[in-house]
N, C-alpha and C positions, 0 to 999 in steps of 0.2 A: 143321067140316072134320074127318074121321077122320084121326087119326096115322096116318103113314106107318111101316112099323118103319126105315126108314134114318134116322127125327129122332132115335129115342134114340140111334143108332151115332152118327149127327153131334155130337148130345150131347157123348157118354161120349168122343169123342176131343176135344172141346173142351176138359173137364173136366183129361181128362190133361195138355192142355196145358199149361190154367193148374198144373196141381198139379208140373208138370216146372220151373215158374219157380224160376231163383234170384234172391232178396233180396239186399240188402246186411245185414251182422252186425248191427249196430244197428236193422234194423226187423223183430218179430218178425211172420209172418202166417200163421192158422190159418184153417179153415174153419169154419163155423158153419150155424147153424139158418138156413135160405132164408125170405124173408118167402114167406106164403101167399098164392094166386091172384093172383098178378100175370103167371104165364105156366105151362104147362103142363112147364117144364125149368128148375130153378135153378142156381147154386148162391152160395154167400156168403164171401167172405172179411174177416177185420176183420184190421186191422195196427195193432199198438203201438209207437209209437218208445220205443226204451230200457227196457222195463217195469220195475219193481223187481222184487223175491222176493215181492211181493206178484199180479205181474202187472199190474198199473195203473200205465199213463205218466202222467207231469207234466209231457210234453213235448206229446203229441199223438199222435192216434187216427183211424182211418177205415175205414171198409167200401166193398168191390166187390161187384156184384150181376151176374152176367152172365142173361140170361135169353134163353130159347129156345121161339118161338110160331109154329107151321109153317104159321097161317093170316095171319100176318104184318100185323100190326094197321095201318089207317093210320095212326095216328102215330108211328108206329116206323118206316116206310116200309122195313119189311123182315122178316126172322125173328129177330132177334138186336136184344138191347137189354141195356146198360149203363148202371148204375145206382151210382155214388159216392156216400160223402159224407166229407169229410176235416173235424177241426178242431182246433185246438192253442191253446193259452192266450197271451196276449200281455201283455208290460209295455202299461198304460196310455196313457203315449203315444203309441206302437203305435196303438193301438186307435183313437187320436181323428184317424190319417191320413184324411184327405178320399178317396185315391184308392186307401184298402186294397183295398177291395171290388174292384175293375179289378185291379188288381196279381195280387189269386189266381186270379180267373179269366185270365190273361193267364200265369199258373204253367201251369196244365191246358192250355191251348193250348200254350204252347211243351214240355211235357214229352211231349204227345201228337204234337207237329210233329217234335222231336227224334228217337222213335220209328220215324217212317214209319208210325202208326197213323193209318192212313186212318180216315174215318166221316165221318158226315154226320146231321144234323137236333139238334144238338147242342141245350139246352137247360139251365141251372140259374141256381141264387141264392148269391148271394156276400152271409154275414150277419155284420157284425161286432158283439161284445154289449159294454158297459159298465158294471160295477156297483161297486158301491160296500157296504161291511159296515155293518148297525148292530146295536144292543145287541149281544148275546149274540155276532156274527159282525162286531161293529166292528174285532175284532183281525186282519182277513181285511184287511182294508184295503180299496184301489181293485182293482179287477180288467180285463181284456180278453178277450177270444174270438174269433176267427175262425174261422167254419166254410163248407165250399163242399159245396152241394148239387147234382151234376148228373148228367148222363144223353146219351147218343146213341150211334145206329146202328152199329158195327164192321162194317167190312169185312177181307178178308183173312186173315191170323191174330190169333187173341186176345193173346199175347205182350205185345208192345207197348204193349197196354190194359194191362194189369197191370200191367207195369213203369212207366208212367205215374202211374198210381194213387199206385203206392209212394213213386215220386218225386216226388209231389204232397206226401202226406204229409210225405215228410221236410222238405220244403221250408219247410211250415207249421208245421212244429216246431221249424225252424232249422238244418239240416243240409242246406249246399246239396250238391249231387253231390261225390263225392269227397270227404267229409268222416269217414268213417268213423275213429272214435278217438279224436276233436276233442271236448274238452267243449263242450259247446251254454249258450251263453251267455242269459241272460232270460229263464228259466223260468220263467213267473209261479207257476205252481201249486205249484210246490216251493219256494219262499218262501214257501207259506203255512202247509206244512207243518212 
């Protein structure tokens, strides 16, 4: 299908959209390098809870992928696809809950519900990790992770998907809504540091 020239305009006000978003203080989000050939319109944001002076959270991290394909793929079952991925370090116990994996995606539903961010064909993976140090990283001790992988269709305006995103993140980093200022309790990765 040849580009229309109204897709880059639909684009480039989408774009403004998202870049008109405001954050909460405590979640830093820039834009980034778009991954390649996934759609003919990108763009990418990653967000860092709390970063240091280094730029690198111990809290938690995630990228938004908005994409724009004017031949509108069927699995997209549109022109527009949304692409996340949130994860944050977890106390160990944490990690060994049965029904974490449900809990984060049931985050992303209710922060997208909360929104009024319609969509539809929704899709991902909810992966929790568990490790453990030896020799040389035995002093790292036990560890946890939680990361959510997903994806689906936006309808309406972008907004909403963003701000979801965010408050995805913060959520898995520990900072529920309204929390801005509050130190964030069980930070596994800065424990280790």
């Amino acid at each position: 299908m040849t580009a229309h020239p109204d897709d880059g305009t639909r684009f480039d006000a989408a774009v403004a959209e998202l870049r008109e978003t405001a954050f909460r203080a405590d979640i830093t989000v820039r834009e980034i390098a778009t991954p390649q050939g996934l759609a003919p319109y990108a763009i990418a944001l990653a967000a860092d809870v709390r970063p240091g002076p280094d730029g690198e959270s111990v809290y938690g991290t995630g990228r938004f992928v908005l994409l724009h394909d004017p031949s509108a793929p069927s699995a997209w079952g549109g022109e527009w696809r949304i692409v996340l991925f949130a994860q944050a370090p977890l106390e160990p116990e944490i990690g060994t809950d049965p029904l974490l994996a449900d809990v984060t995606w049931s985050w992303l539903v209710d922060a997208l519900e909360s929104r009024n961010a319609i969509h539809h064909s929704a899709s991902g993976t909810s992966t929790k990790t568990l490790s453990k140090g030896f020799g040389g990283l035995a002093v790292e001790g036990d560890g946890a992770q939680i990361e959510l992988r997903a994806s689906w269709t936006p309808e309406g305006p972008f907004r909403p998907h963003v701000e979801a995103w965010a408050e995805l993140v913060g959520m898995l980093a520990g900072l529920p809504p309204g929390s801005e200022g509050i130190a964030v309790i069980g930070a596994r990765k800065a424990a280790r540091d």
